[in-house]
PyMOL commands that place a pseudoatom at each C-alpha (Angstrom):
pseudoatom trace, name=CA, resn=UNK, resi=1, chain=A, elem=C, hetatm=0, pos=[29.838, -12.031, 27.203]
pseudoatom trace, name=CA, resn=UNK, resi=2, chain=A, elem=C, hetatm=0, pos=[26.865, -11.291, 24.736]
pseudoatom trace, name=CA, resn=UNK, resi=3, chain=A, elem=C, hetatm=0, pos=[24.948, -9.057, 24.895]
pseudoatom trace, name=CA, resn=UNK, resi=4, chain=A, elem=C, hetatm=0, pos=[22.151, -11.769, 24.862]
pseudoatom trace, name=CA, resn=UNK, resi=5, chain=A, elem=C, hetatm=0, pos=[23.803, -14.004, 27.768]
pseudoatom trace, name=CA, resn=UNK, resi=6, chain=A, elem=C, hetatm=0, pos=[24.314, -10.008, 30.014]
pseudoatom trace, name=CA, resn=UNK, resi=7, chain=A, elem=C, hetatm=0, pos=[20.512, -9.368, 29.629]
pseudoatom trace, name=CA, resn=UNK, resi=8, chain=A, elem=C, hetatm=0, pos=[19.583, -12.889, 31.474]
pseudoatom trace, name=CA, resn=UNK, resi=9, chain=A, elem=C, hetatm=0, pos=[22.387, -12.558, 33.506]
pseudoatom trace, name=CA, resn=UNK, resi=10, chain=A, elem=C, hetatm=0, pos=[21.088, -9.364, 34.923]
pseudoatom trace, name=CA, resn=UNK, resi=11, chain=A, elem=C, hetatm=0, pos=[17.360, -9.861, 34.501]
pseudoatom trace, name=CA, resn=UNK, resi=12, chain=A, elem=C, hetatm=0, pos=[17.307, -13.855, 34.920]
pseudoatom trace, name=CA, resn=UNK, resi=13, chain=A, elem=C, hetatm=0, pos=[15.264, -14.038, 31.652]
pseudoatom trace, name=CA, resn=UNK, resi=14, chain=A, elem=C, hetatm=0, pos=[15.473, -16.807, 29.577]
pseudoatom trace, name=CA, resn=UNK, resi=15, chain=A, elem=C, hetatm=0, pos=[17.828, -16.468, 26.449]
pseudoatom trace, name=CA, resn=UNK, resi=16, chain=A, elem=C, hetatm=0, pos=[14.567, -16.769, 24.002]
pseudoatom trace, name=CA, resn=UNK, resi=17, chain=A, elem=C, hetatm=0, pos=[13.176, -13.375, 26.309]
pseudoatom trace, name=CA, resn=UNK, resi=18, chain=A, elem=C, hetatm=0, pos=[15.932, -11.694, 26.616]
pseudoatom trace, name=CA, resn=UNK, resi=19, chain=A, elem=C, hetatm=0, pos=[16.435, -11.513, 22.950]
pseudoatom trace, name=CA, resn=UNK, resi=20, chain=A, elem=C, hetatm=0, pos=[12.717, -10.243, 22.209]
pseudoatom trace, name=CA, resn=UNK, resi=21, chain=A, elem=C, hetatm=0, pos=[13.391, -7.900, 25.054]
pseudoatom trace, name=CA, resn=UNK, resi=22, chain=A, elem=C, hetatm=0, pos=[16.308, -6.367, 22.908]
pseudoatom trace, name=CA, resn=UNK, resi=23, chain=A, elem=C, hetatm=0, pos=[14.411, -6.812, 19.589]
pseudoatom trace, name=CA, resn=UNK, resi=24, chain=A, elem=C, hetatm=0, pos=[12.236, -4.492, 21.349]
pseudoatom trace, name=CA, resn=UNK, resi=25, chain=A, elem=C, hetatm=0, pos=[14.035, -1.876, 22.120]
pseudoatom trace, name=CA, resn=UNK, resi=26, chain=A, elem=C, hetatm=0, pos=[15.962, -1.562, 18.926]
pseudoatom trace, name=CA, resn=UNK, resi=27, chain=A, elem=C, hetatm=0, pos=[12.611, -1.506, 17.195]
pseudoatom trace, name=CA, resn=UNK, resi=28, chain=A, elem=C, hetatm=0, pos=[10.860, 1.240, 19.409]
pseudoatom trace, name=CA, resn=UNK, resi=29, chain=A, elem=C, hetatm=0, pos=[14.338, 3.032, 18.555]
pseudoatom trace, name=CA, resn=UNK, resi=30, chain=A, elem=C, hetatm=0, pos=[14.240, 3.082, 15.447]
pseudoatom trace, name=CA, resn=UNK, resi=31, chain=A, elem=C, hetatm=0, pos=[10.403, 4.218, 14.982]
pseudoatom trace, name=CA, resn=UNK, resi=32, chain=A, elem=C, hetatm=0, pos=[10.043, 8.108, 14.030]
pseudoatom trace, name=CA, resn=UNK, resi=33, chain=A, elem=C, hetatm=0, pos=[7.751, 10.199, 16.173]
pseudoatom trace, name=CA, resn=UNK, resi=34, chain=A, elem=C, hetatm=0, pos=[4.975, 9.807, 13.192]
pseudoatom trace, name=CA, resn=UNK, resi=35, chain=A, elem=C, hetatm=0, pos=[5.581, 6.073, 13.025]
pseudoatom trace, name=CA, resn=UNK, resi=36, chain=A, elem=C, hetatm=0, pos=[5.662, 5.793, 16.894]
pseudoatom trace, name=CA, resn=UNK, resi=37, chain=A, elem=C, hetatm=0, pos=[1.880, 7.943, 17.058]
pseudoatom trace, name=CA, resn=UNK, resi=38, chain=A, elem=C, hetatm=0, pos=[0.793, 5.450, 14.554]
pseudoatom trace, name=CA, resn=UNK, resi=39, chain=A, elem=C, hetatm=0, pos=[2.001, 2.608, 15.710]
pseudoatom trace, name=CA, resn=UNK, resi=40, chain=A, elem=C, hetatm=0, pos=[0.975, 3.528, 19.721]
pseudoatom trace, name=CA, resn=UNK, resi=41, chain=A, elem=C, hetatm=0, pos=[-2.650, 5.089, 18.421]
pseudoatom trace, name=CA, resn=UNK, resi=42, chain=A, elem=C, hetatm=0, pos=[-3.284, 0.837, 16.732]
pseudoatom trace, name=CA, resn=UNK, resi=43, chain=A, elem=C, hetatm=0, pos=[-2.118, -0.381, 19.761]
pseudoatom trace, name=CA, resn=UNK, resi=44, chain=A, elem=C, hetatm=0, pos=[-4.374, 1.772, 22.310]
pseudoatom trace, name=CA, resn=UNK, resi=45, chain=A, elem=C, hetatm=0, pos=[-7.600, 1.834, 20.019]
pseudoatom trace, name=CA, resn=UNK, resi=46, chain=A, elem=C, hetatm=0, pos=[-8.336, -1.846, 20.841]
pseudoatom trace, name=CA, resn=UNK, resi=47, chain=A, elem=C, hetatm=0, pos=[-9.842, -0.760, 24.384]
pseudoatom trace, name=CA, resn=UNK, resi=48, chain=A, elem=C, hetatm=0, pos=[-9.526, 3.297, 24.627]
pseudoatom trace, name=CA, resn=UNK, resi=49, chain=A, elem=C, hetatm=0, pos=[-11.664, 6.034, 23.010]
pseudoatom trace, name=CA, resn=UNK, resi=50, chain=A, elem=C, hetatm=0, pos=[-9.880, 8.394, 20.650]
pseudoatom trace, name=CA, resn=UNK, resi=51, chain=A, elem=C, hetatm=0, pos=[-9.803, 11.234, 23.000]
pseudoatom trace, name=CA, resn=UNK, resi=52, chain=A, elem=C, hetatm=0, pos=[-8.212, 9.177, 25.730]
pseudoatom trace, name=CA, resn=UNK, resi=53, chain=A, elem=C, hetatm=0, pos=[-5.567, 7.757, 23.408]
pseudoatom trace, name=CA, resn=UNK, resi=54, chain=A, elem=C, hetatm=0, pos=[-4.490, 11.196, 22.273]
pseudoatom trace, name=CA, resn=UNK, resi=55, chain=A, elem=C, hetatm=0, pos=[-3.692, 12.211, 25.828]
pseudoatom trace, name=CA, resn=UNK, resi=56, chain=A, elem=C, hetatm=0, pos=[-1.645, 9.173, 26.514]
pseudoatom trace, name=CA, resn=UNK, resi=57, chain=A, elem=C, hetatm=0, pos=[0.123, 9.476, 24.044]
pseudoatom trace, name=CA, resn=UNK, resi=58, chain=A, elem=C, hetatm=0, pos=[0.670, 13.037, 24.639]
pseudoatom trace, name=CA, resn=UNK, resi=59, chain=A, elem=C, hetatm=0, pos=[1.897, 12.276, 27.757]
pseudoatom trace, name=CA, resn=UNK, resi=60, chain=A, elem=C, hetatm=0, pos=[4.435, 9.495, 26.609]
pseudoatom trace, name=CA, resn=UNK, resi=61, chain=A, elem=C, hetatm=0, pos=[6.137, 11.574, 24.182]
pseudoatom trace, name=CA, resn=UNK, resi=62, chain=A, elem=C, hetatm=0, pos=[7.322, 13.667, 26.277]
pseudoatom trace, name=CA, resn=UNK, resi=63, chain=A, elem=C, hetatm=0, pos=[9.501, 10.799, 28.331]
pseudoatom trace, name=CA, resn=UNK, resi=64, chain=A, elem=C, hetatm=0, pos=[10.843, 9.140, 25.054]
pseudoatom trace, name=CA, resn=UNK, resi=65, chain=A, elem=C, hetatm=0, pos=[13.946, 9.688, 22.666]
pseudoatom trace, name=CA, resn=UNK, resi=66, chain=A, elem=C, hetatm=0, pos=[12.088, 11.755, 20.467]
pseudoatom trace, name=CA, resn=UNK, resi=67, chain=A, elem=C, hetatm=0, pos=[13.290, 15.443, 20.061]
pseudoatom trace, name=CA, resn=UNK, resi=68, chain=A, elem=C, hetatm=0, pos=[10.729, 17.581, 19.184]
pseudoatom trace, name=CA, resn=UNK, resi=69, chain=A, elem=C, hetatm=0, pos=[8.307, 20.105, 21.048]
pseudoatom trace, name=CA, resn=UNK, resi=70, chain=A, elem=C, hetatm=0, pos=[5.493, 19.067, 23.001]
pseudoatom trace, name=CA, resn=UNK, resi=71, chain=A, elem=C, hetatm=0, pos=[2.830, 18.569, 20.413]
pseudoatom trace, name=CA, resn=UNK, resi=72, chain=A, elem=C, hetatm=0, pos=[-1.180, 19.756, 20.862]
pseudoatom trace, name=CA, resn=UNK, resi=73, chain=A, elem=C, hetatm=0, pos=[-3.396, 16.811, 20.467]
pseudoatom trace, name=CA, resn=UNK, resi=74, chain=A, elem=C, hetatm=0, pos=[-4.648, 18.007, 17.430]
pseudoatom trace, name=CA, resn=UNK, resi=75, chain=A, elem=C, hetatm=0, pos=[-1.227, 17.364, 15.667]
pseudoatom trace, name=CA, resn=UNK, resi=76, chain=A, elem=C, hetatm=0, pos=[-1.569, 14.251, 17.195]
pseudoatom trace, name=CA, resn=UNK, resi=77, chain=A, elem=C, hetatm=0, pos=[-4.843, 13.940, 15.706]
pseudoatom trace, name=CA, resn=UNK, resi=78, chain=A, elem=C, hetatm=0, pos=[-3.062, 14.749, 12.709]
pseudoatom trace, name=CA, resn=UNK, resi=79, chain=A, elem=C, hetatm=0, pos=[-0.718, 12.928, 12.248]
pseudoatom trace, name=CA, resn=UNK, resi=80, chain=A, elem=C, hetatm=0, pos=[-2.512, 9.942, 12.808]
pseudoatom trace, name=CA, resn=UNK, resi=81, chain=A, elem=C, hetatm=0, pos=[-5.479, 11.262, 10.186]
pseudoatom trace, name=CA, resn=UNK, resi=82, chain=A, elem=C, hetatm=0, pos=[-3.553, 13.197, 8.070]
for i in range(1, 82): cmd.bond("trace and resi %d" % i, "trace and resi %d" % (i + 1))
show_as sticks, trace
zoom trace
């Protein structure tokens, strides 16, 4: 069985969702903690204030695959600034 044909199985997705559902997840895998801040900060600034976004973020990082220490919302700030 594909992979494909085991996500609809399970989820009872369509075959068209349960591939974007896995295009998904291998893309959020393969983003780098700077790429994922960037990437999260775009997303979030379309309705949230800066100061908001940092903590949610914050907070997210720490339940993801990345390995790294909890960062201050400054390097946040920083990273996504420069």
């Amino acid at each position: 069985m594909k992979i494909i044909e085991r996500i609809s199985f399970i989820t009872g997705l369509s075959s068209d969702k349960s591939k974007k559902v896995l295009e998904e997840v291998f893309s959020a895998l393969d983003l780098t903690l700077e790429e994922y801040i960037t990437k999260r900060h775009n997303e979030l600034s379309k309705d949230l204030k800066n100061d908001q976004i940092y903590v949610i973020i914050q907070n997210e990082i720490k339940n993801l695959r990345f390995k790294s220490k909890p960062l201050s919302l400054r390097q946040i700030r920083r990273i996504i600034y420069g």
